[in-house]
C-alpha positions as a Markdown table, in Angstrom:
| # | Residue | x | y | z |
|---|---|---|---|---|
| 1 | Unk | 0.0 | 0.0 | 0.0 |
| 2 | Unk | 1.5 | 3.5 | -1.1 |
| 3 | Unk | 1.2 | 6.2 | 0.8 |
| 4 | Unk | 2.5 | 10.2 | -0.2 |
| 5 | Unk | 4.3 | 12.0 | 2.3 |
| 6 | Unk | 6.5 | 14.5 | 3.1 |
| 7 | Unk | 9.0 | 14.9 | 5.6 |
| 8 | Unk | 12.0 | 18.1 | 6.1 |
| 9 | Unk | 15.6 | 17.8 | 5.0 |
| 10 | Unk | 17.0 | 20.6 | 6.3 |
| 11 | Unk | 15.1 | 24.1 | 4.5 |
| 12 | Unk | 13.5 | 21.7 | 1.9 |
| 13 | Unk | 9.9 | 19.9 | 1.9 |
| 14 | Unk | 10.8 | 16.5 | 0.3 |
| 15 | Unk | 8.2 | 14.1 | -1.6 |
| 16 | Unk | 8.1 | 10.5 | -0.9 |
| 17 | Unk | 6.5 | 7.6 | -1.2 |
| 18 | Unk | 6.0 | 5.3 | 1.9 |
| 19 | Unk | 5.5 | 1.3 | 0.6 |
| 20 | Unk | 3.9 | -0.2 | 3.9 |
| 21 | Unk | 2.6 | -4.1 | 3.8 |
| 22 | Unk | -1.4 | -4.7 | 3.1 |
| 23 | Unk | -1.5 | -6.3 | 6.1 |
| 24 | Unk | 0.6 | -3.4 | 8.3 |
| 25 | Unk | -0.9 | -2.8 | 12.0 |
| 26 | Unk | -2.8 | -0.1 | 12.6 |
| 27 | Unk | -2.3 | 2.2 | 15.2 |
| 28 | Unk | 1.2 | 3.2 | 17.4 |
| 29 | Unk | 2.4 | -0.1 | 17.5 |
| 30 | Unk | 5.6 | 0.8 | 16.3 |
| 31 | Unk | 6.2 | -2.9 | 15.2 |
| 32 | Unk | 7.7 | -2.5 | 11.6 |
| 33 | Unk | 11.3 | -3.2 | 10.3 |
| 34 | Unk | 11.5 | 0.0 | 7.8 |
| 35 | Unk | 13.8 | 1.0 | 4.5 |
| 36 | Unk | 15.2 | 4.1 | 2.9 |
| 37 | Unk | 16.1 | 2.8 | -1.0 |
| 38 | Unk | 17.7 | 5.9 | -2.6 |
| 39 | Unk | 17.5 | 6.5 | -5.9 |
| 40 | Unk | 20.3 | 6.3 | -8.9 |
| 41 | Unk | 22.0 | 9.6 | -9.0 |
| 42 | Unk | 19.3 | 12.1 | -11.0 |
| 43 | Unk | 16.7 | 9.3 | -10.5 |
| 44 | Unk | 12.9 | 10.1 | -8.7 |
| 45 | Unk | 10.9 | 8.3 | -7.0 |
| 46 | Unk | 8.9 | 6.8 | -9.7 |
| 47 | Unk | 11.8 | 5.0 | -10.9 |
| 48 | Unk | 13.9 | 1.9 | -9.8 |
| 49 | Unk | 14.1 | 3.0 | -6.0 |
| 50 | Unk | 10.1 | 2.6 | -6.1 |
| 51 | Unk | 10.0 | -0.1 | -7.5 |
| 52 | Unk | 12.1 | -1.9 | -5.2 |
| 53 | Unk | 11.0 | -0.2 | -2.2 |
| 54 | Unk | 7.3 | -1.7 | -3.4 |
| 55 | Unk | 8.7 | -5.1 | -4.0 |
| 56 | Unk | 10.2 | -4.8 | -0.1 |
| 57 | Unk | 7.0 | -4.1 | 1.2 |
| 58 | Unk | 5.3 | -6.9 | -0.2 |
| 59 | Unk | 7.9 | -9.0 | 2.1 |
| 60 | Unk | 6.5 | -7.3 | 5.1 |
| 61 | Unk | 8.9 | -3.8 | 5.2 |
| 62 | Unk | 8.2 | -0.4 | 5.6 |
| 63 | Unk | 10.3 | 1.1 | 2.4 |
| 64 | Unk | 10.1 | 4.6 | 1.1 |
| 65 | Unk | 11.5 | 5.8 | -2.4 |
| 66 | Unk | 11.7 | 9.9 | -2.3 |
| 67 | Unk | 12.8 | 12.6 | -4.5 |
| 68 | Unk | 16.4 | 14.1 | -3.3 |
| 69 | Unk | 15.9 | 18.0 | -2.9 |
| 70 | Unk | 16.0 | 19.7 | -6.6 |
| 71 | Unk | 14.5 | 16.7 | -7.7 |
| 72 | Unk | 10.9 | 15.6 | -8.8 |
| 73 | Unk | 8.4 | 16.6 | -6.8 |
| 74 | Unk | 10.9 | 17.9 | -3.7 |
| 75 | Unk | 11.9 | 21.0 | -3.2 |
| 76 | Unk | 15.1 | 23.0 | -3.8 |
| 77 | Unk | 16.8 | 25.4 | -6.0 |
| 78 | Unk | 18.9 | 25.0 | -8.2 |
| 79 | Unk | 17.6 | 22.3 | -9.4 |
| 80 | Unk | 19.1 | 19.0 | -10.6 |
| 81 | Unk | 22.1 | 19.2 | -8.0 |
| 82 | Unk | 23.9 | 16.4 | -7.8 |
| 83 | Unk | 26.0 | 16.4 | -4.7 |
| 84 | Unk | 27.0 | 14.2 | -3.1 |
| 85 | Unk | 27.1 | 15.1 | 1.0 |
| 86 | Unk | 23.3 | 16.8 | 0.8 |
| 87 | Unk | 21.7 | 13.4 | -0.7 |
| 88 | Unk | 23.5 | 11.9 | 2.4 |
| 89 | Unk | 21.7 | 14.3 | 4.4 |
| 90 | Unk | 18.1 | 13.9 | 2.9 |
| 91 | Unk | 19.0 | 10.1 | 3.6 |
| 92 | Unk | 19.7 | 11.0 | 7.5 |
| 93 | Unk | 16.6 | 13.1 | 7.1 |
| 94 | Unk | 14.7 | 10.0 | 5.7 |
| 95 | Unk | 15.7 | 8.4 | 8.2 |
| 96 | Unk | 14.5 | 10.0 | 11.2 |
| 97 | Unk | 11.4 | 10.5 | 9.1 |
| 98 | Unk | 11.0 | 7.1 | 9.4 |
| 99 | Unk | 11.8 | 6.8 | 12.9 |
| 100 | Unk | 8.9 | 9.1 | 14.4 |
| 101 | Unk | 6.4 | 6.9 | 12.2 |
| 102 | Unk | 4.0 | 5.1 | 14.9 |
| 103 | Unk | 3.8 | 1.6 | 12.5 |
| 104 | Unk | 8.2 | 1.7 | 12.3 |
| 105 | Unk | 10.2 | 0.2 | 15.4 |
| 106 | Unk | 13.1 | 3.5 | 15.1 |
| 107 | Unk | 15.6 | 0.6 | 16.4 |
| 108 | Unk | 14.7 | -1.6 | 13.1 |
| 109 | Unk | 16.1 | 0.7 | 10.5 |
| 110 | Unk | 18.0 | -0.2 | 7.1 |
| 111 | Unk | 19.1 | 1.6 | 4.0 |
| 112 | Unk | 19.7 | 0.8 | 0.3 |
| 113 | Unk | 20.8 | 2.5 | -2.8 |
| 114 | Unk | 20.9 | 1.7 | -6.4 |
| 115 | Unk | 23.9 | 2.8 | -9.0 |
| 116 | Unk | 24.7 | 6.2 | -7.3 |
| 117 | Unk | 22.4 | 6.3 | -4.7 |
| 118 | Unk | 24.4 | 3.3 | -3.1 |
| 119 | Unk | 27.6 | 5.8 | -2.8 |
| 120 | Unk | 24.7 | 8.5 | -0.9 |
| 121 | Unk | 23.6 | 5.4 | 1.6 |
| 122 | Unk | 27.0 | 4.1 | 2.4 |
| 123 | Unk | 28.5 | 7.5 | 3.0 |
| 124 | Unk | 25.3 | 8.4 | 5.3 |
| 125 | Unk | 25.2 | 5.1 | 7.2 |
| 126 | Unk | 29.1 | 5.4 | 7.7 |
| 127 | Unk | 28.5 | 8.1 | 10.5 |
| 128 | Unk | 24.7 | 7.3 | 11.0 |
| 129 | Unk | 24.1 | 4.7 | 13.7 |
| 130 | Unk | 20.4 | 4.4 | 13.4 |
| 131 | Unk | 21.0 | 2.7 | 10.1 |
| 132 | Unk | 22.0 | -1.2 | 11.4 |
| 133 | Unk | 22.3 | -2.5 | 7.8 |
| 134 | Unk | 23.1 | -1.4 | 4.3 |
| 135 | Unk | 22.4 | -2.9 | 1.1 |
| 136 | Unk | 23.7 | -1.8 | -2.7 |
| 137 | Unk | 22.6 | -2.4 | -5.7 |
| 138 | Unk | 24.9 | -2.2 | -8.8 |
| 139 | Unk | 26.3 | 0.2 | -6.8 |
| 140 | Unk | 28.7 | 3.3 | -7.9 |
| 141 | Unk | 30.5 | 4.3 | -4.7 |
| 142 | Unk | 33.6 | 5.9 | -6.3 |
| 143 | Unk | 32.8 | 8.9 | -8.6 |
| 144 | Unk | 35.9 | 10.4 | -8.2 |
| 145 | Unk | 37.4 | 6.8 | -9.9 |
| 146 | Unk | 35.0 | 7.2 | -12.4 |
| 147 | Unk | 35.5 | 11.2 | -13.4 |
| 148 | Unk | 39.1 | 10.2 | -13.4 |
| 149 | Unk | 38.4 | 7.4 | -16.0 |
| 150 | Unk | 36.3 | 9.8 | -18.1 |
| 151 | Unk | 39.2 | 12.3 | -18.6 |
| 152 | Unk | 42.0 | 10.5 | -19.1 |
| 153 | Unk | 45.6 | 11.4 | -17.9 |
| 154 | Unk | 45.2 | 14.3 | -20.3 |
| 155 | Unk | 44.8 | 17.5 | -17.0 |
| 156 | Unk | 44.1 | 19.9 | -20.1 |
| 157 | Unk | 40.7 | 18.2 | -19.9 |
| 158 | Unk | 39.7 | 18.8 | -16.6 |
| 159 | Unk | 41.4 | 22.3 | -16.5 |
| 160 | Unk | 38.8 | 22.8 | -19.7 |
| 161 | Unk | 35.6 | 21.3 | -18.0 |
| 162 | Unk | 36.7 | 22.9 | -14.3 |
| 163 | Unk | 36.6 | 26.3 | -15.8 |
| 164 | Unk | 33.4 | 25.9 | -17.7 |
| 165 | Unk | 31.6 | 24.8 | -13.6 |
| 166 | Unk | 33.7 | 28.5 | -12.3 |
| 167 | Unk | 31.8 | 30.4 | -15.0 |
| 168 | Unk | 28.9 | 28.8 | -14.6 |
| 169 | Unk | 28.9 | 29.4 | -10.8 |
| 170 | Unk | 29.8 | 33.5 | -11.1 |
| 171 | Unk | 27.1 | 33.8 | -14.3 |
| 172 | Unk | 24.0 | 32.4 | -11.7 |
| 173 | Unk | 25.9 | 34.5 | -8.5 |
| 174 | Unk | 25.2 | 37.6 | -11.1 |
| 175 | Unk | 21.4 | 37.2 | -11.1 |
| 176 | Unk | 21.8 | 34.6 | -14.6 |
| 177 | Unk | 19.7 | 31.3 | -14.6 |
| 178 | Unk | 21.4 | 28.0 | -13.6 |
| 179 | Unk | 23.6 | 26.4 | -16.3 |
| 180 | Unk | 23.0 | 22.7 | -16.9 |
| 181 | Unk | 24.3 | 19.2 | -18.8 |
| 182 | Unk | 23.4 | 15.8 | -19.4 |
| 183 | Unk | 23.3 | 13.1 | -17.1 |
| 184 | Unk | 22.8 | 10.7 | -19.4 |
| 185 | Unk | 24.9 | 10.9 | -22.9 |
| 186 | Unk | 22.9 | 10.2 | -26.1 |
| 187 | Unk | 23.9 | 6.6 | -27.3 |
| 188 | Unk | 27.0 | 5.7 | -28.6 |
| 189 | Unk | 28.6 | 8.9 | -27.3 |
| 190 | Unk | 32.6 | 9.3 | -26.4 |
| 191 | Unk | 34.6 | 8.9 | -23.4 |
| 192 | Unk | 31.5 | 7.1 | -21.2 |
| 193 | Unk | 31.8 | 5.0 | -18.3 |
| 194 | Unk | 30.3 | 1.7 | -19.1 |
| 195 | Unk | 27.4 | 1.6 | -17.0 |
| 196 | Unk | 26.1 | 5.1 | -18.1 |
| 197 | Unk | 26.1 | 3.7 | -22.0 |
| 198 | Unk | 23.7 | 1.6 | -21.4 |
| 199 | Unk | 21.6 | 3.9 | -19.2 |
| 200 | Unk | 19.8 | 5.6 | -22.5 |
| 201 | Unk | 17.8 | 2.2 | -22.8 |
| 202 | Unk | 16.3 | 2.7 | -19.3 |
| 203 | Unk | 15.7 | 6.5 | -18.8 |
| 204 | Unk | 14.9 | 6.9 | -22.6 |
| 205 | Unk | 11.9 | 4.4 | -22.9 |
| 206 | Unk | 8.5 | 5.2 | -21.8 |
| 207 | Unk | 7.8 | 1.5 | -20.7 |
| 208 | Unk | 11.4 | 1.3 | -18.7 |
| 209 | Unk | 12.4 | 4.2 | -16.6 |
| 210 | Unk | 11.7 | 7.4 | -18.6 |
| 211 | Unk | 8.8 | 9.3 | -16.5 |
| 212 | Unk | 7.6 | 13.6 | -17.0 |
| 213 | Unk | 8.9 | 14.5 | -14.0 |
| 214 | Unk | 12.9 | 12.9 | -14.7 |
| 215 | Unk | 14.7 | 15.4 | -16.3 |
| 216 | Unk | 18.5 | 14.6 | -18.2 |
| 217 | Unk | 19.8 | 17.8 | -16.6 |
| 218 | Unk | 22.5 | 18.1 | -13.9 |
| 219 | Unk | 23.4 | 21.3 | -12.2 |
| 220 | Unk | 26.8 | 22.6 | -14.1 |
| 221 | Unk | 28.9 | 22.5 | -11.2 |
| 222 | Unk | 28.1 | 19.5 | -9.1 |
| 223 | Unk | 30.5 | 18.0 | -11.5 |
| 224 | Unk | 32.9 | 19.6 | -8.5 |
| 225 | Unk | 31.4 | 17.9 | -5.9 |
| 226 | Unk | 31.3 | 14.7 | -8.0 |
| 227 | Unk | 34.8 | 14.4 | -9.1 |
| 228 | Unk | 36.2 | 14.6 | -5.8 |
| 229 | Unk | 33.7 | 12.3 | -4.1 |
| 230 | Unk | 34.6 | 8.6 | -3.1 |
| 231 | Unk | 32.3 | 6.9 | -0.6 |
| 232 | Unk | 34.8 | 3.8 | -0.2 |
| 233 | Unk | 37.1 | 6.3 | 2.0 |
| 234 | Unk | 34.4 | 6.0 | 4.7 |
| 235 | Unk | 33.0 | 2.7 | 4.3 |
| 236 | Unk | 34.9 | 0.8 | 6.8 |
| 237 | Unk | 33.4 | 2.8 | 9.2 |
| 238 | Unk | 30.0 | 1.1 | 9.0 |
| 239 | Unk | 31.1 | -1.7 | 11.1 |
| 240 | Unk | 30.3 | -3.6 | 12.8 |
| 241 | Unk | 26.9 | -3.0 | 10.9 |
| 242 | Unk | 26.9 | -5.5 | 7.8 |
| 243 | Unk | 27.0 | -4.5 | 4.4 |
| 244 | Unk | 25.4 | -6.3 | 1.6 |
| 245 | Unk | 26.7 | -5.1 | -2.6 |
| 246 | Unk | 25.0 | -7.3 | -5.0 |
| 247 | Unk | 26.2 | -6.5 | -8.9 |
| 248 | Unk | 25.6 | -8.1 | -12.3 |
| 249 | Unk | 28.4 | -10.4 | -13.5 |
| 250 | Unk | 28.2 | -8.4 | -16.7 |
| 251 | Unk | 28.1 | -5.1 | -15.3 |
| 252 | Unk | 30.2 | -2.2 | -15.9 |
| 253 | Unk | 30.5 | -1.7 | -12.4 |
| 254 | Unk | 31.6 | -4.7 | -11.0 |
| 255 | Unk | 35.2 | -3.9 | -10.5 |
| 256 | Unk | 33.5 | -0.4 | -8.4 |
| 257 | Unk | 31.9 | -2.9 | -6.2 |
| 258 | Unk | 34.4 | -5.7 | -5.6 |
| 259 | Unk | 36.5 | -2.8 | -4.7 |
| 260 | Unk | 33.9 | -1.5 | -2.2 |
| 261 | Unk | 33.9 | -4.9 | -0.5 |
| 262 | Unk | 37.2 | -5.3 | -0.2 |
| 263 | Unk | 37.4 | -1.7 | 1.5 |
| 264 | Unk | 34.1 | -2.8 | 3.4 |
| 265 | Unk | 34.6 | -4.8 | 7.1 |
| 266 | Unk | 33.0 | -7.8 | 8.1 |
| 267 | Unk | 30.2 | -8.3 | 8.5 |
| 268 | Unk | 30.6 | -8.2 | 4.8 |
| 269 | Unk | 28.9 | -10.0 | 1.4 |
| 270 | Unk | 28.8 | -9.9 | -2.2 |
| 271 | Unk | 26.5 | -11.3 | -4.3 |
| 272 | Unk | 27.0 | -11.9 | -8.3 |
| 273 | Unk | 23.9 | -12.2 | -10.5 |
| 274 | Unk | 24.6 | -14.2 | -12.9 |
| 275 | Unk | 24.5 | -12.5 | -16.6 |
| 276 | Unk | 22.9 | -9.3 | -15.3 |
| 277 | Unk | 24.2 | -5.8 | -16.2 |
| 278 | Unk | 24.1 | -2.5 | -14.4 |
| 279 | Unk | 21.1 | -1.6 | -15.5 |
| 280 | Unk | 19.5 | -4.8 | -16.0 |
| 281 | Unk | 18.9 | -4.5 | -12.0 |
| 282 | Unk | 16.8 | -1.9 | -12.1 |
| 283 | Unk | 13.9 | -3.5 | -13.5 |
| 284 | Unk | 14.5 | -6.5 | -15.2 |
| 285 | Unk | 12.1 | -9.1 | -13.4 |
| 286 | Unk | 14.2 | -12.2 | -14.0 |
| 287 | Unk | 17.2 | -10.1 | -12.1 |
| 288 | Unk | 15.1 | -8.0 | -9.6 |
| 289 | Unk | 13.0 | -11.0 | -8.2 |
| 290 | Unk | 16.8 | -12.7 | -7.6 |
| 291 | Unk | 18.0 | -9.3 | -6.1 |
| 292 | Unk | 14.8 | -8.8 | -3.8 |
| 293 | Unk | 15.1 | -12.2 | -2.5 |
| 294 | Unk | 18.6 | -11.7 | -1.2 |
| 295 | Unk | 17.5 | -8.4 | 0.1 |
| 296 | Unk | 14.6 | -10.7 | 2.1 |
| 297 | Unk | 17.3 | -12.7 | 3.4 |
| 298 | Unk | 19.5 | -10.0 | 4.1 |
| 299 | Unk | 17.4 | -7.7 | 6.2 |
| 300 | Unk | 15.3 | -10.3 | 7.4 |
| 301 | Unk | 18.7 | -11.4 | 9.4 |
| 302 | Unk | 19.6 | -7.8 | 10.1 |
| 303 | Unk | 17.1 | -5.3 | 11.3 |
């Protein structure tokens, strides 16, 4: 059963959807084991984190899928800012959202993130002892890795693009409009990290991920705050809490996180789907029934 709601993260009114079970209790019985799943970096609500936070409440969760501040229904300004530290916030924020809920036990909390949103929940949960376990899926924990395999060992590229985010920043400080890319590069495009070349074929299509209120911008200089970011410099600090990363065989981030595990303390697992890609775990039934079942297992055990 979905429910809309909104709950504070910091200045900003944020939109979410709550996924209880059919068969929840009523009342202040504050019985249920609850979620945050945060979205894919630029992703809403309506995509892949709702999906599987509706798939966890079917298995008897609390899970809520939101929209980050500047994004979908939330609020904020500039829009489509992609950083990095405030999406760990809004996950903190979700968080105790969740915790004054009268169906949610506040000592039964988890988090989960999907592709960049698994960097967000990782980073929060590091310092954020509410959250007992953490789950990824085809998780992207180390953007700075992947800025740095974008732009080569060429530093004339990132002097170029660096400039570009400082002019962007003074033009909107003047009174000028927000400058903005692409989050997602058309197919076939140069110089892409593997997992975002096959991302056209989810946020494109009208019966995969594309939705009205997802928009292929990005806030010009959030690049900054992406390029330096790296989640795996904090993630041994969610022990003794365990840590779950679950990736496609095929994917093009695998190596992110193998790496991530290996950084990660025990308790500590990895789980391969077999012939899955990155995006193929967003919403490929075959791969997200195997995904949610180790998800069942996993925070069945934990929270």
């Amino acid at each position: 059963m979905r429910h809309e709601v909104w709950f504070p993260s910091e200045r900003h009114a944020l939109a979410g959807h709550l996924y209880l079970p059919d068969d929840s209790p009523s009342g202040s019985t504050r019985s249920l084991p609850a979620v945050v799943v945060a979205s894919p970096g630029s992703g809403i609500k309506e995509q892949t984190s709702g999906r599987y936070a509706e798939e966890l409440s079917r298995l008897g969760f609390a899970a809520l899928a939101f929209d980050h501040r500047g994004y979908g229904e939330s609020e904020g300004y500039p829009r489509y800012d992609e950083d990095p530290i405030a999406k760990a916030e809004d996950i903190k924020n979700a968080i105790s959202f969740l915790g004054r809920r009268p169906e949610i036990d506040p000592q039964r909390l988890a988090a989960m993130g999907i592709c960049g949103g698994a960097g967000y929940v990782t980073y929060a949960a590091a310092t954020d002892r509410r959250i007992k376990a953490v789950a990824t899926v085809s998780g992207m924990t180390n953007n700075r890795a992947s800025f740095e395999e974008m732009m080569g060992e060429d530093p004339s590229a990132l002097a170029y693009v660096l400039d570009g985010t400082s002019a962007a920043r003074q033009s909107f400080s003047e009174g000028n409009p927000p400058q903005y890319g692409v989050v997602i590069p058309e197919a076939g495009s140069a110089n892409v990290i593997e997992p975002l070349k096959e991302a056209p074929s989810y946020y494109f299509d009208e019966n995969r991920g594309a939705h009205p209120r997802w928009h292929n911008e990005v806030l010009a200089w959030s690049i900054e705050k992406q390029m330096t970011f790296n989640a795996v410099d904090m993630i041994a600090m969610i022990a003794p809490r365990p840590t779950l990363f679950v990736v496609g065989t095929v994917s093009g981030s695998r190596g992110q996180n193998e790496a991530a595990f290996e950084a990660a303390r025990e308790p500590k697992e990895l789980v391969l789907v077999d012939g899955a890609s990155h995006i193929d775990l967003y919403d490929r039934d075959e791969y997200v029934e195997q995904v949610v079942g180790t998800l069942h297992r996993f925070f069945t055990a934990n929270v």
